[in-house]
C-alpha positions as CSV (number, residue, x, y, z in Angstrom):
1,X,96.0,6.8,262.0
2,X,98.9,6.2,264.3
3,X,98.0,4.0,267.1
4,X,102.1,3.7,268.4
5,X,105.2,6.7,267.7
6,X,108.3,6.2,268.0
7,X,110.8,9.3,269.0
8,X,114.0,9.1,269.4
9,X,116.2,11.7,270.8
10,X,119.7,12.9,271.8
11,X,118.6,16.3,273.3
12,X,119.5,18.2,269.7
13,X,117.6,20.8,268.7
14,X,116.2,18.9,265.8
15,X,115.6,16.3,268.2
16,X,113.9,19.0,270.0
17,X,111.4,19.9,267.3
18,X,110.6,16.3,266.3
19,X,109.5,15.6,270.2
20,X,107.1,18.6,269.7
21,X,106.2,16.9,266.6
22,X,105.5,13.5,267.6
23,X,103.5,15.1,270.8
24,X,101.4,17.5,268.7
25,X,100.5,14.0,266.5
26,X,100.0,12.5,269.7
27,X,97.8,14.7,271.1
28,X,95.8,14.8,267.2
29,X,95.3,11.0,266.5
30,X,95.6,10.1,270.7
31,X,98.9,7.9,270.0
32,X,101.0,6.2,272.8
33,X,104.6,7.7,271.9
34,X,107.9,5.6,272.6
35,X,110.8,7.6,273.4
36,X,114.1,6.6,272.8
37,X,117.5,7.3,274.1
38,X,120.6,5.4,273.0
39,X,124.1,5.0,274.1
40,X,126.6,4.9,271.7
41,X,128.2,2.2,273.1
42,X,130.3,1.2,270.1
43,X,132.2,4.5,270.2
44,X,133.4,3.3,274.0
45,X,132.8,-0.6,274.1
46,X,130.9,-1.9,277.2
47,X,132.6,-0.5,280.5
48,X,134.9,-2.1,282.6
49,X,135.9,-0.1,285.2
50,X,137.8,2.3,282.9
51,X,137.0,5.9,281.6
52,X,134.8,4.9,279.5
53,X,132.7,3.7,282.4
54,X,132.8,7.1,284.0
55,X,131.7,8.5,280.0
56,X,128.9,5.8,279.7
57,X,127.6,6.5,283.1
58,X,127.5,10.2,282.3
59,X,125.6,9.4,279.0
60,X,123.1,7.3,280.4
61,X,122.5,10.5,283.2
62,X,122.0,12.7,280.4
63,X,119.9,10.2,278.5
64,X,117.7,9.2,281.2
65,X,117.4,13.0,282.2
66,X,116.3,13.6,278.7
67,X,113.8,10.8,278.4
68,X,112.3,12.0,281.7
69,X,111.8,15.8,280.7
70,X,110.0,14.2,277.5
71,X,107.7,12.3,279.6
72,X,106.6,15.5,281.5
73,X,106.4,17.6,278.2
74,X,103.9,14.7,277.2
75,X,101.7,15.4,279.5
76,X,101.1,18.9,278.4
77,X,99.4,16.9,275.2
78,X,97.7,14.6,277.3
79,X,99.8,11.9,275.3
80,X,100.7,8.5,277.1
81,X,104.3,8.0,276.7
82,X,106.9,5.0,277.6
83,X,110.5,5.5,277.7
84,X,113.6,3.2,276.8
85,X,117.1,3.7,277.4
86,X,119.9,1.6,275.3
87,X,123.4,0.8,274.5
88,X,124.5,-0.1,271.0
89,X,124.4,1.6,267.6
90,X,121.8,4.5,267.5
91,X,120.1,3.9,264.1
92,X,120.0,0.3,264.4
93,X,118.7,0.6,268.1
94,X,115.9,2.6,266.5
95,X,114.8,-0.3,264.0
96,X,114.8,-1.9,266.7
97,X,113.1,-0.4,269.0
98,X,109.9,0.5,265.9
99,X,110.3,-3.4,265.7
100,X,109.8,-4.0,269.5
101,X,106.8,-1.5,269.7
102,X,105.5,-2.1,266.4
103,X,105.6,2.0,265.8
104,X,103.4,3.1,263.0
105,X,105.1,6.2,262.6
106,X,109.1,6.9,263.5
107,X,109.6,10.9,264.1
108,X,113.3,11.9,264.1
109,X,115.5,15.8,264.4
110,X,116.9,15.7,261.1
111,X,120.5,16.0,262.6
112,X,122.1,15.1,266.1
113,X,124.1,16.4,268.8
114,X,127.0,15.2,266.7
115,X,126.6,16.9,263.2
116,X,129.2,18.0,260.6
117,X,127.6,17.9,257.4
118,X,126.1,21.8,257.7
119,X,122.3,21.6,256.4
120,X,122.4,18.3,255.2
121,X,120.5,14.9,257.0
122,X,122.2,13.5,259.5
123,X,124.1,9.8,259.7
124,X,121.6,8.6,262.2
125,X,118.4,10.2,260.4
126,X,119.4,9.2,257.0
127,X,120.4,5.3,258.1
128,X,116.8,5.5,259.7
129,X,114.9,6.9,256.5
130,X,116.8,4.4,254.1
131,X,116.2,1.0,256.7
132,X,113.0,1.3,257.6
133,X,109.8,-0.6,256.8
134,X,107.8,1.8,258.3
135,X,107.0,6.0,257.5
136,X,109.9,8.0,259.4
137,X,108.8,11.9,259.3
138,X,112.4,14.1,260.1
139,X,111.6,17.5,261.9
């Protein structure tokens, strides 16, 4: 049913639980999953020996560190996994990305590491659900 799932994450909790989730469909339907990590890059512009340099460099640590403990988790559901690490706009990085991959399936936490809006969908999530061409399941 799924030959290709796209996951992005930002280590959230709800990013957390939509890992599992695209895993566990992994592991069920024997999907490759594509994990995703973005930079917010807009927030900082592309560095040039500034602070923001320091910031992005930090980010892309965390990311990478991120996308790396996923690929490990994956194999605890014997699922095949590739990893992608990006600068620009999360949400549209994701289209993207399902583009790139041609993802049959987009799994996303249903709020980020940067959420205000209390028990509501996130920005990035809700961007995501109203873009895509594609089913997006939020965990």
């Amino acid at each position: 049913m799924y030959d290709t799932i796209l996951v992005p994450t930002d280590g959230s909790d709800p990013a957390n639980r939509a890992v599992e989730h695209a895993l566990a469909l992994a592991e069920q339907y024997d999907s490759h999953v594509d994990a995703l990590y973005c930079v917010e890059t807009y927030r900082y512009g592309e560095p040039a020996l500034s602070s923001a340099e320091i910031v992005l460099n930090d980010l892309e640590e965390r990311g990478q560190a991120l996308l790396n403990d996923l690929a490990e988790r994956a194999d605890n559901y014997g699922a095949e996994v590739s990893t992608c690490l990006c600068h620009g706009r999360p949400w549209e990085e994701i289209l993207t990305r399902a583009d790139t991959v041609d993802a049959d399936l987009i799994v996303i936490g249903y709020q980020g590491q940067s959420h205000s809006r209390g028990g509501k969908i996130g920005s990035v999530a809700e961007r995501v659900v109203r873009s895509a061409d594609r089913p997006v399941l939020t965990a």
